[in-house]
C-alpha positions in Angstrom: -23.7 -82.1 25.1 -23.7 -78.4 25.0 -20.9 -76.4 23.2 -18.1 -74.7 24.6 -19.6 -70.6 25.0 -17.5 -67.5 25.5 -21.0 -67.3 28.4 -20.0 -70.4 30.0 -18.0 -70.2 33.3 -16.9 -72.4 36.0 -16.4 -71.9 39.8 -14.6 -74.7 41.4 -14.7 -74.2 45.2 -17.2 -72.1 46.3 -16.3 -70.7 49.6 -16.0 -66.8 50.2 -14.2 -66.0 47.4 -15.6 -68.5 45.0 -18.9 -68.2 45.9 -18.8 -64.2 45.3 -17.4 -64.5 42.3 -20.2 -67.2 40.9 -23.0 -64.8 42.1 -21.4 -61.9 40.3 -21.4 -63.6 37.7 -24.2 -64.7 37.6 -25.8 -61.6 38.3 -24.2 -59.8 35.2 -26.3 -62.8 32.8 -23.1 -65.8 32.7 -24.2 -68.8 32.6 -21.8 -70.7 35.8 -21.6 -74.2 36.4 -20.7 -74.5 40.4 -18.8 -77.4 42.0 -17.9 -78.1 45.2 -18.1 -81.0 48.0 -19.7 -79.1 50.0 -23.7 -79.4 49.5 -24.9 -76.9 52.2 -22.8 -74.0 50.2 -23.9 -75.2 47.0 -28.0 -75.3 47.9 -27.4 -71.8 48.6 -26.3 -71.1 44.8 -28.4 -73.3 43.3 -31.7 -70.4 42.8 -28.4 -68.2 41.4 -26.1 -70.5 39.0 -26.6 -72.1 36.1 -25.8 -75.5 37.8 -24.3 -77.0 40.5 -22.5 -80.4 41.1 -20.8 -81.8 44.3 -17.9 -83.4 43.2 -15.7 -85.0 46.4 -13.3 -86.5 43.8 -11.8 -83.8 41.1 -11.3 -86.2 38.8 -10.7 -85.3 34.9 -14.1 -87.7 34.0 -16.0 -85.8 37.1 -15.0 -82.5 35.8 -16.0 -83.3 32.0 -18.9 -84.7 33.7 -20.1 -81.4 35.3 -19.5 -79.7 31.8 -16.0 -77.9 32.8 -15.3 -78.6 28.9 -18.3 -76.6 27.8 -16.5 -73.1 29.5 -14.5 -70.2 27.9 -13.4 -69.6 31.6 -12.7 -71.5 34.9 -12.3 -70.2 38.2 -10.2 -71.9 40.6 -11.6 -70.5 44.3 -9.6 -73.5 46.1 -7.0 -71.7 48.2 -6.6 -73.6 51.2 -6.0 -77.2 50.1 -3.1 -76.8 47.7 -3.1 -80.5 46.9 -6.7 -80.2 45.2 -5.8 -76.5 43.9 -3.4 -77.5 41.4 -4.8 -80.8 40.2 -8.5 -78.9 39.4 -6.0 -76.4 37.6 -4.7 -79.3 35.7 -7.3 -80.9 35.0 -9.0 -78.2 33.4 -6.2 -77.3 31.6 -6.1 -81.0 30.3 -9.9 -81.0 29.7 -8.8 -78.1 27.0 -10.7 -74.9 29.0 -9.0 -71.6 27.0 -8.9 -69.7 30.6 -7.9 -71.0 33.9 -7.8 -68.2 36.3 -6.8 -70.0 40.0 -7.0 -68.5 43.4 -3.4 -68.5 45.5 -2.8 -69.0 48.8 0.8 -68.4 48.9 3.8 -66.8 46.6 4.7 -70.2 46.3 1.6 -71.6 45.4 1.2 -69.1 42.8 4.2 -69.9 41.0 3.0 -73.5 40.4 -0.1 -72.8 39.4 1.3 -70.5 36.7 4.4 -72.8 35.5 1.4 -75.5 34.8 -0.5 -72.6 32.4 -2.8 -70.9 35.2 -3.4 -67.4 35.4 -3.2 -66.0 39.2 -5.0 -64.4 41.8 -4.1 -63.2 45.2 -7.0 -62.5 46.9 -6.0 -63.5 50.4 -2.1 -62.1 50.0 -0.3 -58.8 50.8 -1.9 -55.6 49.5 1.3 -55.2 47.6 0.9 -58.1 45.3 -0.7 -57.9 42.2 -4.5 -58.8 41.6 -3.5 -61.2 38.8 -0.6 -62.1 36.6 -2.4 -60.4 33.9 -3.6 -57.2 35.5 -4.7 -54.0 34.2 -4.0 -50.4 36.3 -5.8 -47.3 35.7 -5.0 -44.4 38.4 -5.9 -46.6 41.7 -7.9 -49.4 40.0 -6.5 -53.1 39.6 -8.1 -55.0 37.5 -8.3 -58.5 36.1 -11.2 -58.6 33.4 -13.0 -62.5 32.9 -14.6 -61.7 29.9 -15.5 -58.0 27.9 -18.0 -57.2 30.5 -17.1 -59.3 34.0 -13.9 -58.2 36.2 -12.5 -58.5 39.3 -11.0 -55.4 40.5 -9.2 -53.8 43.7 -9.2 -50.5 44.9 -8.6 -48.1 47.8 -12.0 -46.9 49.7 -12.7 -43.8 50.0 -12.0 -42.6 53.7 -16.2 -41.9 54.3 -16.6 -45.6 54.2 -14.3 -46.3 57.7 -16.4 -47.5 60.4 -19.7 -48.3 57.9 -20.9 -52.5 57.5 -21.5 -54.1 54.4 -24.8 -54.3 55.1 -24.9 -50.2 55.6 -23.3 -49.8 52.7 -25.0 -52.1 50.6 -23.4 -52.1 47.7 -24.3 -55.1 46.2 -27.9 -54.0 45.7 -26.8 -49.8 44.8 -24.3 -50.7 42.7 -24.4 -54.2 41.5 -20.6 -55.3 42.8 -20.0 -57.8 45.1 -17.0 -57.6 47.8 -14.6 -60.7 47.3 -11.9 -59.7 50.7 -11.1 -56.6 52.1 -6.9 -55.9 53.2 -5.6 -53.7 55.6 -2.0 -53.4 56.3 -0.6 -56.5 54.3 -3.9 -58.4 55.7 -6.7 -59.5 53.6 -9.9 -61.1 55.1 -11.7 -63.4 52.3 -14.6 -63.8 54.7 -17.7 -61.0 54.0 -20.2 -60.8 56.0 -23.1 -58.4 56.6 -21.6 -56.9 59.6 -18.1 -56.9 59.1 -16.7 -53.6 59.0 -14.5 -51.1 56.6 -11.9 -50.0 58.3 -9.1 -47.7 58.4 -7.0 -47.0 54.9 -9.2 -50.4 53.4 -8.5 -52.0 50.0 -11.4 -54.1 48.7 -11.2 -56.4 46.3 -14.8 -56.8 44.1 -16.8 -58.2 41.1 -19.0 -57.4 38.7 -20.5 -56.1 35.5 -17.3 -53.5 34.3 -20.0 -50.9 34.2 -21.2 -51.7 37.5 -17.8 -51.5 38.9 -17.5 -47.9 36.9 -20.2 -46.7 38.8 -18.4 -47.9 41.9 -15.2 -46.0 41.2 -17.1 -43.2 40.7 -18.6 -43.2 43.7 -15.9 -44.4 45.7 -13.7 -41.4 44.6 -16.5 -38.7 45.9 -17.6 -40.7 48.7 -20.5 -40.3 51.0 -22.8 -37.2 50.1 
């Protein structure tokens, strides 16, 4: 069995937000260890991640199974099912994984998942909230780093974006960051997709290598030549 890494992450629940965050990742050299129920979503990650496994019971032995022990860091991406949110959370935590970071669906549901040792992220909640219990600010930057090179940051886009797709933009292959939601007006939508578009007075939440996402705010705060 291989030895717990400061490299090794875990994604449990690969949907939008879960799924982005494995790639990213991924991409900046982590080695992440995917699970999910869902095997159509986790084919699609399997030429990108380390590993996956489609768990339908998130059991402590199924967990330990998949290698959740071997990781510095787990990511909780369940947001929907609060049920099966806070008993992966505690069963990493019992498993022994240094870093739980879960994904909240609610004030509520954010409050359990810290009294039970999680750290939080509001992905999906109002543009007011903060990132993460354990966030960092800079100017207009949010950020919650995974590890000394990986974060997830949020940040208001530059006005020259309004009206361009993702797919226009591309940022993902420019810049190396991948969009986790986008909010508007209290609003977040978790669901990218190549033709969704950035609107007016946008926040986006995104991932990536922290000199990736450098890059970004750089170019975010001059906007479109």
């Amino acid at each position: 069995m291989a030895k717990m890494s400061l490299d090794n992450y875990g994604v449990i629940g690969v949907g939008s937000f879960g799924s982005a965050v494995a790639r990213a990742l991924a991409e900046s050299g982590k080695s992440v260890i995917a699970i999910d129920s869902n095997p159509v979503v986790l084919r699609e990650l399997s030429t990108v991640v380390s590993s996956v496994y489609q768990i339908s019971s998130l059991s402590k032995e199924a967990l330990e199974d998949a290698g959740i022990g071997n990781c510095s860091t787990v990511v909780v991406g369940i947001g929907e099912n609060l049920e099966s949110s806070i008993l992966a959370t505690m069963e990493c935590i019992d498993i022994g994984v240094p870093r739980v970071v879960s994904k909240a669906g609610s004030v509520e549901h954010g409050r359990i998942l810290k009294k039970i040792g999680a750290e939080v992220i509001f992905p999906e909640n109002d543009a007011g909230e903060r990132l993460a219990q354990s966030l960092m600010s800079r100017a207009n930057l949010d950020m919650l780093p995974l590890s000394e090179d990986f974060s997830i940051i949020s940040l208001d886009l530059n006005p020259d974006f309004e009206g361009k797709t993702i797919l226009e933009l591309n940022w993902r292959k420019k810049y190396g960051v991948n969009v986790i939601a986008l909010m508007e007006n209290g609003h977040a939508d978790a669901t990218i997709l190549p033709e969704t578009v950035i609107s007016k007075d946008c926040r986006a939440v995104l991932a990536g290598h922290n000199d990736a996402l450098e890059r970004f705010r750089d170019v975010n705060a001059k906007g479109l030549d």
